[in-house]
C-alpha positions as CSV (number, residue, x, y, z in Angstrom):
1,X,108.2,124.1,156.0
2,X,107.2,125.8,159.0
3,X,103.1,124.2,158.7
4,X,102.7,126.9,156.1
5,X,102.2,125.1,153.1
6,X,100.4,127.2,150.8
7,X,97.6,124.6,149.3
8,X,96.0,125.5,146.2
9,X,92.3,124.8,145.5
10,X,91.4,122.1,143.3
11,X,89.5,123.8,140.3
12,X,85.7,122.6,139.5
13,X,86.9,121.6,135.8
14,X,89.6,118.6,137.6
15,X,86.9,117.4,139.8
16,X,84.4,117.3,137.3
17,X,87.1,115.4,135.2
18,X,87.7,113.3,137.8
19,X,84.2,112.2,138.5
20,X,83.9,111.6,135.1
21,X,86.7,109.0,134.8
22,X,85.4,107.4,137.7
23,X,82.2,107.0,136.2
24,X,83.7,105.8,133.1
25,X,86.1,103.6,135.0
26,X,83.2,101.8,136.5
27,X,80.9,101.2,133.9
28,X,84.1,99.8,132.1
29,X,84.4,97.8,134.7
30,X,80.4,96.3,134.5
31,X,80.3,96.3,131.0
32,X,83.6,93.8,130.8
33,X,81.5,91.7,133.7
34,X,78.2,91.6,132.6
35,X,78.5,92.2,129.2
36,X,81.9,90.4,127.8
37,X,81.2,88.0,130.4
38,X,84.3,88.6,132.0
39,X,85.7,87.2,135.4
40,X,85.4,89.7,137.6
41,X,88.6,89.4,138.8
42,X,89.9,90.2,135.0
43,X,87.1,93.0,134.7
44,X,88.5,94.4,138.2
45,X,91.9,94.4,136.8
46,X,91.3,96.1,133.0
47,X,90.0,99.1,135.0
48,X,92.8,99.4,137.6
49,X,94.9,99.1,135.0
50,X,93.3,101.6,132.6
51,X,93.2,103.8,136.1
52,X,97.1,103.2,136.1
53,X,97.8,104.2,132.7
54,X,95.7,107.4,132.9
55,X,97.6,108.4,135.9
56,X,100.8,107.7,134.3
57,X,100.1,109.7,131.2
58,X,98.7,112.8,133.7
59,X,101.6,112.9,135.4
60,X,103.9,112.9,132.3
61,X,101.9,115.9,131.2
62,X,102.0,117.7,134.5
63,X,105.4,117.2,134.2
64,X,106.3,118.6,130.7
65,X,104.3,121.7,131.7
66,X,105.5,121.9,134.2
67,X,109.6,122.2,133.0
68,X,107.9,125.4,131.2
């Protein structure tokens, strides 16, 4: 790799995607606060970890299509 790493643009649909699990992400987050009461701590924690798990089953699915 001689610096010429071809870098492909991120299509509008992934970011859109992506700001809309963040969005989601953190209102899960205030609703298990406010709402359930929560620590926040705990609340902090479900949402990392739903983060996690979305990321996890993303990249199983890149990589199944991408065996293809």
């Amino acid at each position: 790799m001689d610096g010429e790493e071809s870098e492909k643009p991120v299509p509008h649909r992934v970011k859109v995607g992506v700001g809309v699990v963040t969005v989601l992400l953190v209102l899960w987050f205030l609703f298990a606060w406010i709402i359930l009461d929560r620590h926040v701590l705990d609340a902090a924690g479900e949402s990392v970890g739903t983060a996690f798990a979305l990321g996890v089953v993303v990249s199983l699915i890149g990589a199944l299509r991408g065996q293809r």
